[in-house]
Backbone bond lengths (Angstrom), bond angles and torsions (degrees), N, CA, C in turn:
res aa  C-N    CA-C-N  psi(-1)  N-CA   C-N-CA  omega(-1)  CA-C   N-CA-C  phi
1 X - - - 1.462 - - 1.525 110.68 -
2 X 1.494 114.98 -43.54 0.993 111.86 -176.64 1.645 112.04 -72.87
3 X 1.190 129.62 -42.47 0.972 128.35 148.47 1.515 141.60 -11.46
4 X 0.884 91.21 -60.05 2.163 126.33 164.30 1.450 88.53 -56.70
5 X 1.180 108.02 -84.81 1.652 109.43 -168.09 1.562 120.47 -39.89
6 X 1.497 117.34 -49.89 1.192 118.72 162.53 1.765 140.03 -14.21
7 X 1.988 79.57 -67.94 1.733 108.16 163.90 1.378 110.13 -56.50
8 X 0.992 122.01 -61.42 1.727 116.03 -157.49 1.650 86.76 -76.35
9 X 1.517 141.96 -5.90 1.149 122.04 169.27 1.801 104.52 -79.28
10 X 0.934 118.05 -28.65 1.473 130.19 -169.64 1.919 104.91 -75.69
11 X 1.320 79.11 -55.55 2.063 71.75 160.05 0.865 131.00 -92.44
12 X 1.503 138.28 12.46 1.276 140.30 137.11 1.579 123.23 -62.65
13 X 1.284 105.39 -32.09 1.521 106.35 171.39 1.278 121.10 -108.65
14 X 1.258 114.77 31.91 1.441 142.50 171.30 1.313 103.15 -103.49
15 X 1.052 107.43 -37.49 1.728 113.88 -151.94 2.087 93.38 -105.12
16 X 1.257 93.73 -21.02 1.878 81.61 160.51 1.174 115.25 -73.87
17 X 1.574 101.30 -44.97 1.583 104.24 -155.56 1.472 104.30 -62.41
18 X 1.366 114.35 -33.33 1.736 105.99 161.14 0.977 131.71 -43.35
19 X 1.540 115.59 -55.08 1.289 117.69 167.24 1.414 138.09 -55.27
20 X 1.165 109.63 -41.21 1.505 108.16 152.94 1.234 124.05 -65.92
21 X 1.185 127.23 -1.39 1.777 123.64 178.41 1.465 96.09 -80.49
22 X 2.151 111.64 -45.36 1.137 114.28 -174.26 1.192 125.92 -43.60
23 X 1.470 124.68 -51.96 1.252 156.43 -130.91 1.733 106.14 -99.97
24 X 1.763 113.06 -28.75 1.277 121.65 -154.24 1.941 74.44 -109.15
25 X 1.122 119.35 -33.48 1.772 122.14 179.67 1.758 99.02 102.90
26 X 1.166 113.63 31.21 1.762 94.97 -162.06 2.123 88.89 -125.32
27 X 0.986 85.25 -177.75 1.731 93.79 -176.03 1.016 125.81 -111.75
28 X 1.370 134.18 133.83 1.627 128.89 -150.97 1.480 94.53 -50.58
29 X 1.389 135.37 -54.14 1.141 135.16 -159.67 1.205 129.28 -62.83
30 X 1.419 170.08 -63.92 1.380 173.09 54.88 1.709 115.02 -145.46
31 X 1.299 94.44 18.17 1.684 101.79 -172.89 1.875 112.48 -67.89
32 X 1.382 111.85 2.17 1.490 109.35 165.95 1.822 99.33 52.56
33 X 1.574 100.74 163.78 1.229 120.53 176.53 1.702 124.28 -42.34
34 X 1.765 128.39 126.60 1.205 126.32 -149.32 1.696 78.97 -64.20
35 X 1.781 116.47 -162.26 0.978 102.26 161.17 1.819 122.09 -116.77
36 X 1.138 96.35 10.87 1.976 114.21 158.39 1.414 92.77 -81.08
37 X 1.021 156.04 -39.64 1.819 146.06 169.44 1.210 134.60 -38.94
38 X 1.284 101.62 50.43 1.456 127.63 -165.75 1.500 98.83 -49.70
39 X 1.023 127.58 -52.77 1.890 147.78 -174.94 1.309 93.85 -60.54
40 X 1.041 140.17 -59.90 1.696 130.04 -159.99 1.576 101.89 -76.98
41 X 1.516 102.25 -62.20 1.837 109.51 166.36 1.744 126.36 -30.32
42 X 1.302 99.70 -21.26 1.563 106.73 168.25 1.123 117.94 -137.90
43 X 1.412 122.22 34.62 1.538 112.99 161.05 1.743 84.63 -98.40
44 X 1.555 129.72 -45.78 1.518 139.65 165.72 1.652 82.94 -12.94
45 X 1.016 79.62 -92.03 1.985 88.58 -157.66 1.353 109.03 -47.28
46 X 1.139 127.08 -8.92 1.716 114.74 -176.08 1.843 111.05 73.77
47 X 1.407 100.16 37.29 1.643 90.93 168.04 1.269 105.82 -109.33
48 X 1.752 105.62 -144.51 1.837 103.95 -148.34 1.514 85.50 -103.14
49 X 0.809 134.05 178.72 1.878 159.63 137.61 0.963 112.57 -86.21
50 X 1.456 118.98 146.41 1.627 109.78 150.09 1.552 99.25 -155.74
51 X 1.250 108.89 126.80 1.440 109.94 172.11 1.750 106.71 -120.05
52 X 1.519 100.51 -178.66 1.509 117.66 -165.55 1.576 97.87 -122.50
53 X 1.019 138.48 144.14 1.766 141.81 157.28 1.619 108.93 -94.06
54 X 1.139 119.12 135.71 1.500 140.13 -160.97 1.790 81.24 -136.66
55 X 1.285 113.35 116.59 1.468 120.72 125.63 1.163 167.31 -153.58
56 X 1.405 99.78 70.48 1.569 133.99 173.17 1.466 116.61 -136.49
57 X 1.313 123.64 135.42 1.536 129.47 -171.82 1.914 115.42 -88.20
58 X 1.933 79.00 77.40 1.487 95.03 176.03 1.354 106.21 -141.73
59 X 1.722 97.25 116.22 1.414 121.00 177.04 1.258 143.36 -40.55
60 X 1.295 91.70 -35.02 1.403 114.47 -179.94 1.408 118.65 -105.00
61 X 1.542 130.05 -13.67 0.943 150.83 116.40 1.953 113.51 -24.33
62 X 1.368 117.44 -96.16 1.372 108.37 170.66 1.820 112.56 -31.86
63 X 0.933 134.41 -72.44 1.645 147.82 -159.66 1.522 88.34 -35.98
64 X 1.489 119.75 -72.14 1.091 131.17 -179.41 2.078 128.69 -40.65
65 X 1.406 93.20 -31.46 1.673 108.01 172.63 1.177 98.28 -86.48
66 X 1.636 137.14 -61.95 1.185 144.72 176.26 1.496 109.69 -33.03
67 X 1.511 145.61 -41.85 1.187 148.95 -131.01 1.468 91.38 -122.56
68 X 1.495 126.87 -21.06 1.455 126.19 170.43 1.099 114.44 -24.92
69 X 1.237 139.98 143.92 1.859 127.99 130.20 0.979 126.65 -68.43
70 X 1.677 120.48 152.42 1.312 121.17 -131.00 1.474 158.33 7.20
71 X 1.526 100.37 44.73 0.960 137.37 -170.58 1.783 107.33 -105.31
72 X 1.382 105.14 119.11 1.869 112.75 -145.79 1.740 89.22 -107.58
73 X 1.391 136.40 -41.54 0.860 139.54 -177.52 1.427 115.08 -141.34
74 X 1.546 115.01 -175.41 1.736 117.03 164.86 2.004 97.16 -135.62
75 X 0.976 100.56 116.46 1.519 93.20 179.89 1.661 107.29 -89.91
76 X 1.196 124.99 158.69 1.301 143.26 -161.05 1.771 104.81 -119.75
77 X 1.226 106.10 101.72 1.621 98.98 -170.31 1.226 98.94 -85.90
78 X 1.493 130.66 95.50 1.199 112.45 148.26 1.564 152.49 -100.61
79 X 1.266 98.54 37.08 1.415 106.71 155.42 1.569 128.13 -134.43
80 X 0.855 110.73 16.01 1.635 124.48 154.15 1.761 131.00 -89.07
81 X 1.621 103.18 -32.75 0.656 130.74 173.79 2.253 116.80 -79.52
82 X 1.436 100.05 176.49 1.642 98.79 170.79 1.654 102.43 -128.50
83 X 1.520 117.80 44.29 1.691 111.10 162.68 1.450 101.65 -85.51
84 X 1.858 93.67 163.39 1.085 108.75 -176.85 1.861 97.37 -121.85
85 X 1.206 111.11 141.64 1.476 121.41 -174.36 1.890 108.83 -37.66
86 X 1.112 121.26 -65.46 1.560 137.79 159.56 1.757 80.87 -14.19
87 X 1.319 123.34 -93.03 1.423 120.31 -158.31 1.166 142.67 -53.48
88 X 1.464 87.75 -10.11 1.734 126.06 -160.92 1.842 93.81 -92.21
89 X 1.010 102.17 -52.81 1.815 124.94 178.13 1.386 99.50 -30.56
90 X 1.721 97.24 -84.43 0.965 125.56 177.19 1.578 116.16 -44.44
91 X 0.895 136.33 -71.12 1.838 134.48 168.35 1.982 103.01 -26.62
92 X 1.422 113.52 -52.64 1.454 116.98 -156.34 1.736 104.54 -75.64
93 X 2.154 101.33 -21.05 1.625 105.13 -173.80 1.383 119.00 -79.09
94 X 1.536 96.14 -19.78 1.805 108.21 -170.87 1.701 106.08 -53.57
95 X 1.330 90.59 150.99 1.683 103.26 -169.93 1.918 95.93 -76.46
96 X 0.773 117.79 131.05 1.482 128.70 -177.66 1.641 107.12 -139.07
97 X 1.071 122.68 76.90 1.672 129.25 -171.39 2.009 92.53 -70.06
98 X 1.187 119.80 -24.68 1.330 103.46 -151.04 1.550 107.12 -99.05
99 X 1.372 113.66 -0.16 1.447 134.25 174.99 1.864 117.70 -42.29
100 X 1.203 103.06 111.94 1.617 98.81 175.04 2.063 102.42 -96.73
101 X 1.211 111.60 -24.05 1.493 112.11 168.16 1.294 113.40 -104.91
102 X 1.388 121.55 92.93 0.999 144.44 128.33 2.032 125.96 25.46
103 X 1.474 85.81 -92.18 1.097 135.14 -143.96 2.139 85.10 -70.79
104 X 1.462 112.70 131.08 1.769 95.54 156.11 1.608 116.45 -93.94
105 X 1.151 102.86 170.92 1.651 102.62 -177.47 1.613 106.47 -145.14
106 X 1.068 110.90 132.04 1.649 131.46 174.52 0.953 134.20 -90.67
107 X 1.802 150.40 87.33 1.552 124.04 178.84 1.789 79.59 -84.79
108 X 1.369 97.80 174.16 1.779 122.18 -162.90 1.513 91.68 179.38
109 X 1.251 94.62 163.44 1.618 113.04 -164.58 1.342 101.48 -110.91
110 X 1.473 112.90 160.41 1.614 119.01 174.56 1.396 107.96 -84.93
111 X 1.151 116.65 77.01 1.573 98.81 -179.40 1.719 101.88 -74.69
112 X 1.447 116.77 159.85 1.520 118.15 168.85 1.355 106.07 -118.31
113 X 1.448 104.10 149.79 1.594 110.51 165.30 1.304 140.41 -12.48
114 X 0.983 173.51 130.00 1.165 162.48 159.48 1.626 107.11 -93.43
115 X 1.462 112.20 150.41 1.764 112.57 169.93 1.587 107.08 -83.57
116 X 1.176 116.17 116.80 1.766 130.52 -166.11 1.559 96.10 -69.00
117 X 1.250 130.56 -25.17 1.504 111.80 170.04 2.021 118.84 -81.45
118 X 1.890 95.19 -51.95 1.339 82.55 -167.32 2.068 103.45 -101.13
119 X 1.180 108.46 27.44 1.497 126.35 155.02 2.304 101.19 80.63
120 X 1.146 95.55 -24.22 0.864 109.78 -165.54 2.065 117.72 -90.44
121 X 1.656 106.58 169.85 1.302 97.39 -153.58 1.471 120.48 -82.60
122 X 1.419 146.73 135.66 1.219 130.38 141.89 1.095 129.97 20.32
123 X 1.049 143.36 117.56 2.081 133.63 140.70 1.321 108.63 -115.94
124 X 1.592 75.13 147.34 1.884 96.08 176.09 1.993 96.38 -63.80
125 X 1.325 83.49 144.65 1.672 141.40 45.33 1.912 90.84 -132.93
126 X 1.045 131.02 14.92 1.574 125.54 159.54 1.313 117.02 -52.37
127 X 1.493 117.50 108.45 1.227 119.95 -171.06 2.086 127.50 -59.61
128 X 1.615 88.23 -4.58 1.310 119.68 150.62 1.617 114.73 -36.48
129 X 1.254 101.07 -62.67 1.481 113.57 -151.03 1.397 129.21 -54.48
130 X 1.696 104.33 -27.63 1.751 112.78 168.09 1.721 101.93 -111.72
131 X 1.327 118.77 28.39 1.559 121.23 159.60 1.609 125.84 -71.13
132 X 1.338 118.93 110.47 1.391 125.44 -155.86 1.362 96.98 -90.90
133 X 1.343 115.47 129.19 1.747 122.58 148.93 1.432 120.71 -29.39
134 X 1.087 114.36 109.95 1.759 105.97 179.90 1.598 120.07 -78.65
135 X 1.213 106.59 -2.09 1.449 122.68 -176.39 1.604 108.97 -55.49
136 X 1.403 115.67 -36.84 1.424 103.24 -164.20 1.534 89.09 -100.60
137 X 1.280 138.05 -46.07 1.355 107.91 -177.78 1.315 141.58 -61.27
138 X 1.713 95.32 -14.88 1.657 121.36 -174.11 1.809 101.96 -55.31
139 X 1.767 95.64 -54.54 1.269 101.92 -176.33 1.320 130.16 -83.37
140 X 1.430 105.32 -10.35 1.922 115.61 169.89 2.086 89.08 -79.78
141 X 0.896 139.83 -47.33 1.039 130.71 -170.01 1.559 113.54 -74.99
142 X 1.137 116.27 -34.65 1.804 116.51 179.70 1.127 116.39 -72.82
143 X 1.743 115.04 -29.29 1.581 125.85 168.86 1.961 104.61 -59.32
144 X 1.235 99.55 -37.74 1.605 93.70 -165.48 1.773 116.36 132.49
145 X 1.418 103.84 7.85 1.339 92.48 178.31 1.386 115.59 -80.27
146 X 1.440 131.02 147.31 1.131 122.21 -173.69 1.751 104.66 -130.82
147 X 1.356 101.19 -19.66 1.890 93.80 165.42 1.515 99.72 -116.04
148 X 2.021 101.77 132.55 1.120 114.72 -153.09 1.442 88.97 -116.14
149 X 1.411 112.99 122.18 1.661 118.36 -171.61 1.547 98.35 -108.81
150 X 1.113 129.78 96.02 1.361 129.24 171.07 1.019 116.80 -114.39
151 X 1.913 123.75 163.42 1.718 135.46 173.01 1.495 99.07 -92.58
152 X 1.510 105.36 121.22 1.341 106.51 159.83 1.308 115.61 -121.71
153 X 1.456 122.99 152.62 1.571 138.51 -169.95 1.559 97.42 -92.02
154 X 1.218 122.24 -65.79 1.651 118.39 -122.46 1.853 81.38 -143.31
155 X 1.464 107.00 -176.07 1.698 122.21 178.25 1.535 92.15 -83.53
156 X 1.335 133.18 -35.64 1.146 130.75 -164.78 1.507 118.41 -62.05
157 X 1.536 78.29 -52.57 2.087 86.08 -172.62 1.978 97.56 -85.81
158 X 0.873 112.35 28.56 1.672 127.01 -172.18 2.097 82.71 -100.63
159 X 1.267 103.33 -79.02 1.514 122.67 -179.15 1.641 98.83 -43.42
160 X 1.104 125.64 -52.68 2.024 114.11 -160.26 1.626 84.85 -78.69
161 X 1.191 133.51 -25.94 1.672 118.76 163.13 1.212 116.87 -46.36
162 X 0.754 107.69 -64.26 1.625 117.33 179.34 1.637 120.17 -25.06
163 X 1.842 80.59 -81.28 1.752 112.20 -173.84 1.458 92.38 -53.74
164 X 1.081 143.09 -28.71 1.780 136.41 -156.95 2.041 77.93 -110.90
165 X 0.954 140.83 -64.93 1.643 114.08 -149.85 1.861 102.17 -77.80
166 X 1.016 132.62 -0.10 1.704 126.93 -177.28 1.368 87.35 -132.51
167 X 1.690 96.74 156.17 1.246 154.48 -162.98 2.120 80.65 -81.81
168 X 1.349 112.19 163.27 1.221 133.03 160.17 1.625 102.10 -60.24
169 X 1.021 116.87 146.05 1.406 150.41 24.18 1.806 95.29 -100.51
170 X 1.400 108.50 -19.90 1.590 109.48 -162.98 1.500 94.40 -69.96
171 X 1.715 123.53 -56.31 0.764 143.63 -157.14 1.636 140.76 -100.81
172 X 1.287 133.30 -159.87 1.597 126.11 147.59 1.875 104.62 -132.38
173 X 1.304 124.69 0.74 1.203 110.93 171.73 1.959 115.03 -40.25
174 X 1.757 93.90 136.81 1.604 110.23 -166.44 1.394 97.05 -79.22
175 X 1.246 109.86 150.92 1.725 112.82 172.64 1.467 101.47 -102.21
176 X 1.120 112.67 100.59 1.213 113.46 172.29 1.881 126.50 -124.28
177 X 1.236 118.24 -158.89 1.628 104.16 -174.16 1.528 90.82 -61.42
178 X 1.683 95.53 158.72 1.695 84.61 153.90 1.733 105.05 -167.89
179 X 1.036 139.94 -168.01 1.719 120.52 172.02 1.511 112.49 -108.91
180 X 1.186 121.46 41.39 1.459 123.55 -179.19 1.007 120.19 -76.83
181 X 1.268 134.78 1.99 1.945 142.57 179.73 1.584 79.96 -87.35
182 X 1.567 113.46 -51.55 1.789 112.01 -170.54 1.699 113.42 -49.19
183 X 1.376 117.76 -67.20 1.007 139.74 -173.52 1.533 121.54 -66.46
184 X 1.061 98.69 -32.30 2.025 107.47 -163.22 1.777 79.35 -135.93
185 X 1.294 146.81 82.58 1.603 133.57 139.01 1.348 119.44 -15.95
186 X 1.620 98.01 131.54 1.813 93.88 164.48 1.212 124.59 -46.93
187 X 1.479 104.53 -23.97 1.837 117.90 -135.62 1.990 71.64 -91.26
188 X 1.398 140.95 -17.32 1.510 114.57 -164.73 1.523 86.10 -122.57
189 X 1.364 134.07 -7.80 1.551 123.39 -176.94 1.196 91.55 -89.07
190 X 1.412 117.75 -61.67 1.520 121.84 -146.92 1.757 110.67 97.85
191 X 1.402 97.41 -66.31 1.558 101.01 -171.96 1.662 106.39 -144.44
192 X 1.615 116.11 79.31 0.960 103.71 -161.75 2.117 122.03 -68.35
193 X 1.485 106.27 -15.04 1.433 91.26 167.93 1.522 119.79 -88.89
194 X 1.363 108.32 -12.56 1.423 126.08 -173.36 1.968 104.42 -73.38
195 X 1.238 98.19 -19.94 1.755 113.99 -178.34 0.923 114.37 -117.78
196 X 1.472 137.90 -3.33 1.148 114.18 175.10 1.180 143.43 -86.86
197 X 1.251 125.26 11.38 1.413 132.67 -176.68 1.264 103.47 -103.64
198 X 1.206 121.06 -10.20 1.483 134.26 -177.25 1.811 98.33 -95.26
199 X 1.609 116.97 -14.61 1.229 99.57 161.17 1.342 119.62 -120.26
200 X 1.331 115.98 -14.59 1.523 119.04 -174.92 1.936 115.54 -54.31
201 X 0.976 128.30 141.36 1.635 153.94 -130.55 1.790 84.54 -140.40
202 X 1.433 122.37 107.71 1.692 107.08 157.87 1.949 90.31 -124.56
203 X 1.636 95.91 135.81 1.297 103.38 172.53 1.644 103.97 -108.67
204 X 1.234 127.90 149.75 1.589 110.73 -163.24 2.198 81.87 -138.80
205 X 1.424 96.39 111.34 1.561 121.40 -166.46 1.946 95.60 -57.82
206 X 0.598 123.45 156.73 1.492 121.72 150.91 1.752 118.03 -129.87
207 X 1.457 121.53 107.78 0.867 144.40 -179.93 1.600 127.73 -99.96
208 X 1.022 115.04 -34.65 1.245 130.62 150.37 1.206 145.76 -43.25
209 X 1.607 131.36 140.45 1.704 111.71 144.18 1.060 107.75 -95.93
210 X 1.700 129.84 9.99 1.521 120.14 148.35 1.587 126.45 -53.50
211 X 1.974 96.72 -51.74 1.387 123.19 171.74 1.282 105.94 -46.67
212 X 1.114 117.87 -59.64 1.338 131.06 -157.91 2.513 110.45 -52.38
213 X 1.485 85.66 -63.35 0.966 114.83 159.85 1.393 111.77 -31.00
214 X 1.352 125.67 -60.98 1.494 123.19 -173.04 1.273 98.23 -121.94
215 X 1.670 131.66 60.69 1.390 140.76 165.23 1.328 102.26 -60.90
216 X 1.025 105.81 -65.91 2.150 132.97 -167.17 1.502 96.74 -38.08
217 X 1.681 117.92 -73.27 1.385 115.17 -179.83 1.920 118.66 -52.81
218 X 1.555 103.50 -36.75 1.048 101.29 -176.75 1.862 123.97 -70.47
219 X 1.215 115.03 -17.74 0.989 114.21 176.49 1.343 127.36 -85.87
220 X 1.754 98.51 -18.82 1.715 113.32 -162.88 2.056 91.67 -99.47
221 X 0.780 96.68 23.88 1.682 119.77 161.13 1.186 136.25 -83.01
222 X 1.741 132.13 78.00 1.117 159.05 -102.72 1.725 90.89 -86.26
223 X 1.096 125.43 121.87 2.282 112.28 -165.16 1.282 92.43 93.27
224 X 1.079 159.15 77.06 1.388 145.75 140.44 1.330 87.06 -175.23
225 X 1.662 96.91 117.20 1.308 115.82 -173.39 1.619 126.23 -111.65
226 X 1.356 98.16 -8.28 1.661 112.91 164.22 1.386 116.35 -164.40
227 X 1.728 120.40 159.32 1.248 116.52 165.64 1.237 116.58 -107.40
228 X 1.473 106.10 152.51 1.998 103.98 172.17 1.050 121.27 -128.73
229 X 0.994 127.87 106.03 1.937 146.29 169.65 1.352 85.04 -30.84
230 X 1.763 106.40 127.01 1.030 94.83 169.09 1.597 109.32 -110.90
231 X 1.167 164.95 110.27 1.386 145.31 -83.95 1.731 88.96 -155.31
232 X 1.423 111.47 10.07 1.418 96.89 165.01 1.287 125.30 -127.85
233 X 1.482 101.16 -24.83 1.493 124.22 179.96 1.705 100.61 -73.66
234 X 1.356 122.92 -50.68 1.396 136.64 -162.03 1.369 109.92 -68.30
235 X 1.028 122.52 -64.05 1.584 117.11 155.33 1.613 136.43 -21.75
236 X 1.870 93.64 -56.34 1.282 84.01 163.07 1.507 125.38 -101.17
237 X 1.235 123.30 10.08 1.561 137.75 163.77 1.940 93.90 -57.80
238 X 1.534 109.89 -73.54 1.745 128.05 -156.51 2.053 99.54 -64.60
239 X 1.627 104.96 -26.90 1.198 98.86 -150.50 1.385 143.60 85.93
240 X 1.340 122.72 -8.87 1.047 137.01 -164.49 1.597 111.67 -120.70
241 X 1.414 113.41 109.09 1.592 100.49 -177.57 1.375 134.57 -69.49
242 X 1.669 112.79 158.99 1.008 124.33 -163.54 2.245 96.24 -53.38
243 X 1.275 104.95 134.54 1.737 113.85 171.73 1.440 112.50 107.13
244 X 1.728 111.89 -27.94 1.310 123.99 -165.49 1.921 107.24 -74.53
245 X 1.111 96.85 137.25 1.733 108.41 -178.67 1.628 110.32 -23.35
246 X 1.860 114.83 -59.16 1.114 123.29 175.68 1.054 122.82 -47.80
247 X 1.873 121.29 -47.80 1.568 132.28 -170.23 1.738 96.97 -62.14
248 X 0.974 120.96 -50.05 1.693 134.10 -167.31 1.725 94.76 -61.38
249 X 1.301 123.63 -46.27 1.153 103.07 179.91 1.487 128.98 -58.85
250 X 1.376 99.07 -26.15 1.932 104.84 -175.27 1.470 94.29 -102.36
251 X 1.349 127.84 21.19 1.213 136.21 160.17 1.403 112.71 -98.51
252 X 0.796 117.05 -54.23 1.785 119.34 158.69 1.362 125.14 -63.69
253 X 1.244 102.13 -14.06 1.991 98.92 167.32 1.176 103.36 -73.95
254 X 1.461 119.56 -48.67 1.772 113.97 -171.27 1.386 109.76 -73.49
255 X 0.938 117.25 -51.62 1.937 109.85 155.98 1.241 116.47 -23.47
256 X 1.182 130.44 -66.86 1.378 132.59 -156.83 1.584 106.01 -84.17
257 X 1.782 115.32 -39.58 1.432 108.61 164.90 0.905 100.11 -53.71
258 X 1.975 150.29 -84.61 1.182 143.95 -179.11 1.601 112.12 16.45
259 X 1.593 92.45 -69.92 1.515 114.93 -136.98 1.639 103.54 -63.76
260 X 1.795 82.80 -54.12 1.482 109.50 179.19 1.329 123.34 -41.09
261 X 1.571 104.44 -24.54 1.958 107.43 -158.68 1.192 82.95 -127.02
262 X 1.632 145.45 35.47 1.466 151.80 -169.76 1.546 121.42 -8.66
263 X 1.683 83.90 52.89 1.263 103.72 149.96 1.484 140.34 -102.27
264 X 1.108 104.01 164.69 1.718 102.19 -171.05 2.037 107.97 -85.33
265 X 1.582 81.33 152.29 1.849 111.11 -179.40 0.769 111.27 -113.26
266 X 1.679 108.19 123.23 1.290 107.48 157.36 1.617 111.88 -133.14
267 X 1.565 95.92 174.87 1.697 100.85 -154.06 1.842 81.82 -139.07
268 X 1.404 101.92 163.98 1.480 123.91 168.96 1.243 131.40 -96.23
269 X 1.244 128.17 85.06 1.640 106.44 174.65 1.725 124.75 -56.36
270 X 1.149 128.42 96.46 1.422 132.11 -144.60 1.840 88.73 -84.85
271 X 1.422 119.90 -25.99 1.191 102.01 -158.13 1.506 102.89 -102.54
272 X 1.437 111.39 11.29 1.705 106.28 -167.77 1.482 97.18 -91.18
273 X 1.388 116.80 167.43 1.502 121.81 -167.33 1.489 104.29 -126.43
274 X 1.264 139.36 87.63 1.732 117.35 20.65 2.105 110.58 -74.02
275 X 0.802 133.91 162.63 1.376 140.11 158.79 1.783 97.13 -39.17
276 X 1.177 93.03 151.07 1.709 102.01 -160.63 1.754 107.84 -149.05
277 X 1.494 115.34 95.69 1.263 129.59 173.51 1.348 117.37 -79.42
278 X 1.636 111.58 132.32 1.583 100.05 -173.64 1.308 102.66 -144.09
279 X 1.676 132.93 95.46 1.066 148.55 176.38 1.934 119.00 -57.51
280 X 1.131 123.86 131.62 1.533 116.34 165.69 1.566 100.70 -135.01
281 X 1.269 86.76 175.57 1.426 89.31 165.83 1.709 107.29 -103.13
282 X 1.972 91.20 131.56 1.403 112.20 -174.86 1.722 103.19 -48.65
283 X 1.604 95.03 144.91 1.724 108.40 179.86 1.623 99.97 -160.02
C-alpha cells in the first residue's frame, strides 16, 4: 500500500512539475541550443539569419546551398512546390559532411480542420474553426524539420501552431517514428525529444490583412519566434502593391508588432537566385 501510495505521490509531482513548465512556457528539459544549432544560437544573441529556399528534392542540389557561407539554414518550400514528404526525408538524410547549416527548415501550409462527416470547413464562432490539421506538421517535424515557416491569419491559428509544433508541456506534437538519430545524431543532441523544444524555430508568415490586423497578438504568442512579411501573397491578399503608400502601411504594422513583442523579422529577397530569407531581430 505504501508502495502504491508512494507512486501516485511521484506522479502527482510529476504532473505539477509539468504544469509549471506549461505555465512559465519553457520545457521540462533545460538542455539549451544543440551545438550544430546555428539558428537558435543566434537568434540568443540577437544576430542575422539567412537562409536559402530549395524547391525540388535534389540532394545534391540542397548539400551544395547548405555548405554556402553564411548560409544559416535551407528552407524546404513545401507548398509552392510538388514534393512529397518521402523525398523531402530523403534529401534532409543524405550524408552532406560539407554542410555549414545544419539545421532543416519547412514552409507548410495552414491547412484547417475539416468536419469528417459533412467534409467541409468550420465557422466561427466554433472553436473548431481556426483548428489546424496536424498532418502536415507531424510530417515536416518527423522528417527533421526544425524551423517551422508557416501562414498565419488570426491569434488563434497563432496558438494551434504552437500546441501542434512542441512536444508537451508547451505543446501536443505526437511522438511518433521519425528519422532523427539520421538527421540530428545522438552523439550532437544527446536527447533529441528531451531537447527539442529548446531547439525548435516557429516563424509564423503573415500574408494577410487578417494577419496583418492581428500581427501584435500574433507575435506576443509564447513559441513564435518571428514574423515574415510575406511580400507576395500580401499584396495580392490587401490589393495594394508592393512600394505603394497603403502596402507600407501594413508593412509597418508587422514591423512594429515584431518590434513591439521583440521579436525577430524576416523578409524575402524574391529576386535573389535561390530566394534568400534574412531574419533580425525587429528594431
Amino acid at each position: 500500500m505504501r508502495s502504491g501510495m508512494k507512486n501516485v505521490a511521484g506522479v502527482v509531482s510529476a504532473v505539477g512539475i509539468v504544469a509549471m513548465a506549461a505555465a512559465s512556457g519553457t520545457s521540462v528539459s533545460s538542455a539549451g541550443p544543440w551545438p550544430t544549432n546555428n539558428v537558435k544560437q543566434k537568434m540568443l544573441a540577437g544576430e542575422k539569419i539567412v537562409a536559402k529556399r530549395i524547391d525540388a528534392a535534389d540532394a545534391a542540389k540542397y548539400c551544395t546551398m547548405a555548405s554556402a557561407p553564411g548560409t544559416d539554414f535551407v528552407w524546404t518550400d513545401m507548398v509552392h512546390s510538388g514534393m512529397e514528404y518521402g523525398y523531402v526525408a530523403s534529401m534532409w538524410s543524405a550524408p552532406c559532411p560539407s554542410a555549414v547549416a545544419r539545421m532543416r527548415g519547412a514552409e507548410i501550409f495552414y491547412s484547417k480542420r475539416v468536419d469528417f462527416m459533412t467534409k467541409a470547413y468550420f465557422k466561427s464562432p466554433d472553436p473548431a474553426a481556426n483548428e489546424l490539421q496536424p498532418k502536415e506538421m507531424q510530417r515536416a517535424t518527423d522528417a527533421g524539420a526544425m524551423i517551422i515557416m508557416i501562414n498565419v491569419d488570426n491569434v488563434a491559428q497563432a496558438r494551434q501552431v504552437v500546441q501542434r509544433a512542441y512536444y508537451p508541456p508547451i505543446g501536443q506534437r505526437d511522438l511518433g517514428p521519425g528519422q532523427y538519430s539520421t538527421v540530428y545524431p545522438a552523439s550532437v543532441t544527446s536527447d533529441y525529444v528531451g531537447s527539442y523544444n529548446d531547439n525548435v524555430v516557429v516563424i509564423a508568415i503573415i500574408s494577410t490583412v487578417e494577419g496583418v490586423s492581428q500581427a501584435n497578438a500574433i507575435a506576443a504568442v509564447p513559441g513564435i519566434h518571428a514574423l515574415s512579411i510575406d511580400t507576395m501573397s500580401l499584396p495580392s491578399d490587401a490589393g495594394y502593391p508592393v512600394g505603394s503608400a497603403d502596402y507600407s502601411k501594413l508593412d509597418q504594422a508587422i514591423r512594429g508588432a515584431a518590434k513591439t513583442n521583440r521579436k525577430y523579422l524576416c523578409i524575402t529577397d524574391r529576386a535573389a537566385v535561390p530566394n534568400t530569407l534574412t531574419c533580425e531581430k525587429a528594431s
